[in-house]
C-alpha positions in Angstrom: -22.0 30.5 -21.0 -18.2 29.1 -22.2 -17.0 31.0 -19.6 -19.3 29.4 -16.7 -18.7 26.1 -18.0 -15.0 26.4 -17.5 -14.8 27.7 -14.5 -17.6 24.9 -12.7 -15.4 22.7 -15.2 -12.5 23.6 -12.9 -13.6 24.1 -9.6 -14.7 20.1 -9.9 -11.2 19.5 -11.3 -10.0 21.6 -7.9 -12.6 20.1 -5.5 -11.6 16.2 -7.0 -8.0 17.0 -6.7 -8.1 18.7 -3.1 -10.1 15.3 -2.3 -7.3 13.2 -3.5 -4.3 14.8 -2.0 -6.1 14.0 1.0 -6.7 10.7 0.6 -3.4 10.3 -0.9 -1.6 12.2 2.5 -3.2 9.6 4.7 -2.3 6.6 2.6 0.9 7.5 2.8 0.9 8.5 6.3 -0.3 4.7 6.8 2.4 3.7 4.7 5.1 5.2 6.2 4.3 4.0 9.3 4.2 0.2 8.9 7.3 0.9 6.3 9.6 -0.8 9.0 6.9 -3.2 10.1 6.4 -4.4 6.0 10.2 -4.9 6.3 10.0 -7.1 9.5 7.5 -9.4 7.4 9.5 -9.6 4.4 12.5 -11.0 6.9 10.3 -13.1 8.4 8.5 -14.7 5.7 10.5 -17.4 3.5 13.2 -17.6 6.7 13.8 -20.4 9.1 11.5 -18.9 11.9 8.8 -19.0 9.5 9.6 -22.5 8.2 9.3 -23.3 11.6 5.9 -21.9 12.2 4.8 -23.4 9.3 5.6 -26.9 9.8 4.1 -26.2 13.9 0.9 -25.1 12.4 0.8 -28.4 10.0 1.4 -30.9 12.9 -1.5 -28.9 14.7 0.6 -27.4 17.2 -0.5 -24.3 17.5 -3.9 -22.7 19.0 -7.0 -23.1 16.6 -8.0 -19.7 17.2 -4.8 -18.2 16.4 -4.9 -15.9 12.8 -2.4 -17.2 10.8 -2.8 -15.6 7.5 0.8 -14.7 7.6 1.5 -18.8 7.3 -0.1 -18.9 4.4 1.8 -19.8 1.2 0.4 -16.9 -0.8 -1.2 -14.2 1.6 2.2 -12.7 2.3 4.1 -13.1 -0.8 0.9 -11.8 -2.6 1.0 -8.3 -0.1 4.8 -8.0 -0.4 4.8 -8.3 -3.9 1.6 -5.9 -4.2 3.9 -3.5 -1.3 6.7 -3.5 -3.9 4.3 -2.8 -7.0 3.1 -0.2 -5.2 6.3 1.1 -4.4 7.3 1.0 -8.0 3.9 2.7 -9.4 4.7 5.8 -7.0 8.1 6.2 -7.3 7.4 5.9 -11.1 4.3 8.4 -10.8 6.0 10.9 -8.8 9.3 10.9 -10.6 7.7 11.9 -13.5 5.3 14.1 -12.8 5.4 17.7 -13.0 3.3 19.8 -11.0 1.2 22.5 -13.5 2.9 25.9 -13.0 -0.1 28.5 -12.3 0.6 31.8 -14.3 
């Protein structure tokens, strides 16, 4: 029965982990691909174009219909700050991390 257990025990461990390299693979594919985008917004936000759109959205210049999250004193700080926490939690995960030899 021990030996059952441990193998159902690590066919789960197998079928999670498959599951999450997935996952993981198209986060990342997501990631890279608004990498230069991300980097556009962190240029954008805090700069004198911004400061501009700001001040045009406060005087009611701009469409009412017009999203404009990105104008918002927190919205993007709080994403490029979360974007860099991120960055840091993987580069810290995968640094250290040693993949289990198999025997």
């Amino acid at each position: 029965m021990e030996q059952i257990e441990r193998i159902r025990r690590m066919e789960d461990v197998l079928q999670r982990a498959k599951a999450a390299c997935r996952a993981l693979d198209e986060a990342l594919d997501g990631y890279e691909a608004l990498r230069s985008e991300v980097d556009a917004l962190g240029k954008y936000y805090g700069s004198e174009l911004w400061f501009y759109d700001f001040d045009c959205d406060r005087a009611g210049l701009l469409p009412g219909d017009l999203p404009r999250g990105v104008l918002s004193e927190d919205e993007a700080y709080d994403l490029l700050s979360r974007w860099r926490e991120l960055q840091a939690r993987a580069s810290a995960l995968f640094g250290a991390d040693k993949t289990p030899e198999g025997d």
